[in-house]
C-alpha positions in Angstrom: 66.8 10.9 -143.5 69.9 11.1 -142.1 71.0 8.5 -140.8 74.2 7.7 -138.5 75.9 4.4 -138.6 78.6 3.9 -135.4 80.7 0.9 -136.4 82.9 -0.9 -134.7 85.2 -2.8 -136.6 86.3 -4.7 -133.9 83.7 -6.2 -133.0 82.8 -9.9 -134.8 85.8 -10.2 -136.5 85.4 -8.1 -139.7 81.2 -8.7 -139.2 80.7 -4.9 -138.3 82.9 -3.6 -141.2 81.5 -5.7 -143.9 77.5 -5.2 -142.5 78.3 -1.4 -142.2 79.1 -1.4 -146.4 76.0 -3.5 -147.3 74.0 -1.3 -145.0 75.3 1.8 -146.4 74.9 0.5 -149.7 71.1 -0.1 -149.5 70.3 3.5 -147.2 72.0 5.4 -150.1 70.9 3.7 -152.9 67.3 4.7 -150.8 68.1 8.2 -151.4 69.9 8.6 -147.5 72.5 10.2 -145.9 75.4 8.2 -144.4 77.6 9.3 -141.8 79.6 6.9 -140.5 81.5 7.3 -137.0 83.7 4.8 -135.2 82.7 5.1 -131.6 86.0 5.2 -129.8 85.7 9.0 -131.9 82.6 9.8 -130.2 82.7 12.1 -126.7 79.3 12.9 -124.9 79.5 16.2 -126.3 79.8 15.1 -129.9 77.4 17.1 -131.2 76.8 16.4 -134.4 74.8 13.2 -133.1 72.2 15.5 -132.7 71.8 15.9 -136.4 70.9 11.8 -137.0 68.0 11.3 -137.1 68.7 7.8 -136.9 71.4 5.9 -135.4 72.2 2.0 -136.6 74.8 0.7 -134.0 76.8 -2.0 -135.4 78.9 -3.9 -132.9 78.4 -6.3 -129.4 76.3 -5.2 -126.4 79.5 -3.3 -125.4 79.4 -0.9 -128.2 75.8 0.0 -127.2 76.6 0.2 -123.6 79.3 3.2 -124.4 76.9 4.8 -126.7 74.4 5.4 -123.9 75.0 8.5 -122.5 74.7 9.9 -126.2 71.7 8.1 -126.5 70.5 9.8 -123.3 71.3 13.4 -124.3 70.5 13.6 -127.8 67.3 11.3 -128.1 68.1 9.8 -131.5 66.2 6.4 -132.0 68.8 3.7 -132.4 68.6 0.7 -134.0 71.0 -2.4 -132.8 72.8 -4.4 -135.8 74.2 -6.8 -133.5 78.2 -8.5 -134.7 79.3 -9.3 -131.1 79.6 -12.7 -128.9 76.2 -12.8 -127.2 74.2 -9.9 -128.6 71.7 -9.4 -125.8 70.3 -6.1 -126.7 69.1 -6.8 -130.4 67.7 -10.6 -129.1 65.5 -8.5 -126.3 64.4 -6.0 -128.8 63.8 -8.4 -131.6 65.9 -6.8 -134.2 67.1 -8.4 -137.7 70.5 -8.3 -139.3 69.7 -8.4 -143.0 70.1 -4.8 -144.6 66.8 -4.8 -146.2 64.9 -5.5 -143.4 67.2 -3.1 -141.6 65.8 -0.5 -143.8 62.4 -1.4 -143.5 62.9 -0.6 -139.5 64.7 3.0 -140.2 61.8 4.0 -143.0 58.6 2.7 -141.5 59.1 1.5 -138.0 58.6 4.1 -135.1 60.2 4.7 -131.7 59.4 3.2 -128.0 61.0 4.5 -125.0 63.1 2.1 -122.9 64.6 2.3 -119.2 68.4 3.4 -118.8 69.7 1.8 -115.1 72.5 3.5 -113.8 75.1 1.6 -111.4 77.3 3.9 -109.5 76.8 6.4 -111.6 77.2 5.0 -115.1 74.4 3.9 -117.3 73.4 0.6 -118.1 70.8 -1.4 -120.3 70.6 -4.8 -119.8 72.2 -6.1 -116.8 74.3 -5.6 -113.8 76.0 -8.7 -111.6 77.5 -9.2 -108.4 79.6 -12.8 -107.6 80.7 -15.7 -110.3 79.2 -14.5 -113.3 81.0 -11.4 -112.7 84.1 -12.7 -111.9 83.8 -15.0 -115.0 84.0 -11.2 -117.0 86.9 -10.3 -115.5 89.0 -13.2 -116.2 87.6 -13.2 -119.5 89.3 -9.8 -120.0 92.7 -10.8 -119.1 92.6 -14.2 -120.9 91.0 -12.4 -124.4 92.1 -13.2 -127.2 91.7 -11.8 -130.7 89.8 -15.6 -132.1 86.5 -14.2 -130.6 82.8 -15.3 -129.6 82.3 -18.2 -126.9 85.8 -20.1 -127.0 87.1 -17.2 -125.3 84.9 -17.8 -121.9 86.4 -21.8 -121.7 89.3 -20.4 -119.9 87.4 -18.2 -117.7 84.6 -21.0 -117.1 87.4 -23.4 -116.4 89.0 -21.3 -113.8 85.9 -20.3 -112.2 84.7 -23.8 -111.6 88.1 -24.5 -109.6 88.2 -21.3 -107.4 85.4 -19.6 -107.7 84.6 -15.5 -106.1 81.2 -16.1 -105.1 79.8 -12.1 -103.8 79.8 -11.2 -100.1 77.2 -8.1 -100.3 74.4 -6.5 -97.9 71.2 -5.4 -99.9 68.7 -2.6 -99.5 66.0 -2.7 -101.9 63.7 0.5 -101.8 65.0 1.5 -98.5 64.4 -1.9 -97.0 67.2 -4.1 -95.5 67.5 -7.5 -96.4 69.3 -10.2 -94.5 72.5 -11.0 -95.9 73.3 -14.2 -98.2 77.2 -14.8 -96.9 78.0 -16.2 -100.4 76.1 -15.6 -103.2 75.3 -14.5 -106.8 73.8 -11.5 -107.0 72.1 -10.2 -110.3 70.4 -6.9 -111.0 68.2 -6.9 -114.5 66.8 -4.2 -116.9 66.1 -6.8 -119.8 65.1 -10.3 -119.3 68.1 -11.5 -122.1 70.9 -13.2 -120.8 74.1 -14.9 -121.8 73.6 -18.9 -123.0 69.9 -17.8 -123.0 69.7 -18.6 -119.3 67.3 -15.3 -118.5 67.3 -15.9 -115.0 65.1 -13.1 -114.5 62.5 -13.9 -117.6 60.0 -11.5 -116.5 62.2 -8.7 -116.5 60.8 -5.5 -118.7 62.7 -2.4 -120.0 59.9 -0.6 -119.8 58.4 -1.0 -116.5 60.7 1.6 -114.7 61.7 -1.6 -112.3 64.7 -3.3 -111.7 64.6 -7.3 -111.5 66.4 -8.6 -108.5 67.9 -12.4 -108.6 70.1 -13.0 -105.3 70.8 -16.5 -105.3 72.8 -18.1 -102.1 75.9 -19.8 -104.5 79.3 -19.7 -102.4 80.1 -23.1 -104.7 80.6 -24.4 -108.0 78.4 -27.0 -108.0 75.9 -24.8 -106.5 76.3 -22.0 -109.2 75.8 -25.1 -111.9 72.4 -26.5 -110.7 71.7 -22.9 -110.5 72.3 -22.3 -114.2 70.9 -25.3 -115.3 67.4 -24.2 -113.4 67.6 -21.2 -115.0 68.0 -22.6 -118.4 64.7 -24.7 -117.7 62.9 -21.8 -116.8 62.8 -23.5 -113.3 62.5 -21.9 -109.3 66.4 -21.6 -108.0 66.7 -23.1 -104.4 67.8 -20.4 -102.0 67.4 -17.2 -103.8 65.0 -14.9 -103.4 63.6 -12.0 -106.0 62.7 -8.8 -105.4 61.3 -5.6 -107.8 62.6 -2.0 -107.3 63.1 1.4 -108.3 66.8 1.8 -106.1 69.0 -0.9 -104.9 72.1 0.2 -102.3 74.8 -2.7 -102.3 77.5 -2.8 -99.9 80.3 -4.6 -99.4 80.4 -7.4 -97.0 83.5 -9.5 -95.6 85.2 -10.3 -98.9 85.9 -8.0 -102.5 83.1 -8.8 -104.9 83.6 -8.7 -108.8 81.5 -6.4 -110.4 80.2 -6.4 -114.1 78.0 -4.9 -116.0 76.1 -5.4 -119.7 79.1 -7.8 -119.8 81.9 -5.6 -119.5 84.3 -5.0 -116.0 82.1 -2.5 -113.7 84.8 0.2 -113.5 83.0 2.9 -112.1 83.6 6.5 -110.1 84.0 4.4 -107.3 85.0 1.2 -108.8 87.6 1.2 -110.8 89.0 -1.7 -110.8 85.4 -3.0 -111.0 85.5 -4.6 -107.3 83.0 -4.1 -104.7 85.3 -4.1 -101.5 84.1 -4.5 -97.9 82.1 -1.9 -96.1 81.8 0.1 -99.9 78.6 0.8 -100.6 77.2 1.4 -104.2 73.4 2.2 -105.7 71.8 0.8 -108.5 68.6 2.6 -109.8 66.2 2.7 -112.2 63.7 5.8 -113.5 65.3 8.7 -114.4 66.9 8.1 -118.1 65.3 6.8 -120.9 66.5 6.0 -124.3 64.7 5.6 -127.7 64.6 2.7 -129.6 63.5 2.1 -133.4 60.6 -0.8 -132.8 59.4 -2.9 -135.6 57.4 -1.6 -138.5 53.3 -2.4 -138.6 52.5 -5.5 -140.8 
């Protein structure tokens, strides 16, 4: 076969590099053929992704999340060989990192399709978030440092617990309008996996062409902690209230909103800056992409 393998060597401090030579290693020493792309090279026109007829993409949640549109087009199953901080999309779809069983998934395992949200425009796979954890990504982003995985969010946390940027949003969920929580924390999910392992919506399926809705009223810190810690236990969060759709319109109530999505800054058409300001209004939907994903080989 041949088989693509989109590395970024950024990602878990030398991880991806090092993975990406065993894994290529084992694949040709199995008689495939390698191509190996970095994928700040690729464009949605890159053609030649068309040609894999596998694709192994080795990096964080991130890396996946900018491979999507190629995804989209071209069809190719991929398979998620996970090097990054949290590493969402591999824990949802139960994928391994050792390169033999890595092979195993590429020679024997098949393909099931899986639901591509879009938010604004731009396709997503795991998550979108309106309030504090948002605005925990963006100061992540300006505090980031090159030492990597969870030490980087203490600052963000930290700063978040003193002055925290809960959402101010108006939701309608399949063309209904809901009344709107003044403060809150608003989460939109494709795949039940979340960061910490919290999976605030557990029951969330990318494969049910449905979105999970979470809003939770949180306008303070201690709030947003009980919150988490519920969620951890797999317990009901006071004052929130869940929903299942197909389309979600959010707009903008009385104060900007912080915006992210699979864990990066939502900077969208309309969001740039990834800020949801007052009176802008947004969709989120769910049914009209799908991806294709390598699943595990039969026992």
């Amino acid at each position: 076969m041949h088989i693509g393998l989109i590395v970024n060597t950024r990602s878990g401090r030398n991880k991806a590099a090092t993975l990406a030579d065993r894994c290529s290693l084992v694949l040709s020493d199995r008689k495939h053929t390698i191509n190996r792309v970095d994928p700040h090279d690729l464009s949605e026109s890159d053609d030649h992704f068309a040609q894999m007829d596998r694709v192994i993409i080795i990096g964080g949640d991130g890396t996946v999340h900018h491979t999507l549109p190629l995804l989209i087009k071209h069809q190719v199953p991929f398979y998620h060989l996970a090097t990054g901080t949290s590493n969402l999309i591999s824990k949802e779809l139960k994928m391994p990192r050792s390169p033999a069983a890595i092979t195993n998934w590429i020679e024997q395992g098949g393909s099931k399709e899986i639901d591509v949200a879009r938010l604004d425009g731009v396709p997503f796979l795991i998550m979108c978030n309106f309030g504090m954890d948002a605005s925990v990504i963006h100061r992540f982003e300006s505090s980031r440092t090159s030492s990597g995985g969870f030490r980087n969010y203490v600052l963000p946390v930290t700063n978040e617990v003193f002055r925290p940027l809960p959402a101010s949003v108006y939701i309608q969920v399949d063309g209904e309008q809901l009344a709107e929580f003044p403060r809150s924390n608003l989460l939109i999910a494709n795949m039940r996996s979340y960061a910490l392992g919290l999976n605030p919506c557990n029951h969330a399926d990318p494969a049910d062409n449905k979105l999970d809705l979470l809003e939770c009223r949180c306008g303070s810190t201690p709030a947003w902690s009980i919150q988490g810690l519920l969620a951890r236990c797999r317990l009901p969060i006071f004052r929130s209230r869940r929903h299942r759709a197909t389309k979600i319109i959010v707009t903008g109530g009385s104060c900007p909103s912080p915006v992210q999505v699979d864990g990066e800054i939502a900077r969208t058409p309309s969001m740039p800056d990834g800020i949801l300001h007052p009176a802008q209004e947004i969709q989120v939907s769910v049914g009209h992409d799908r991806i294709r994903a390598i699943s595990l080989p039969n026992p």
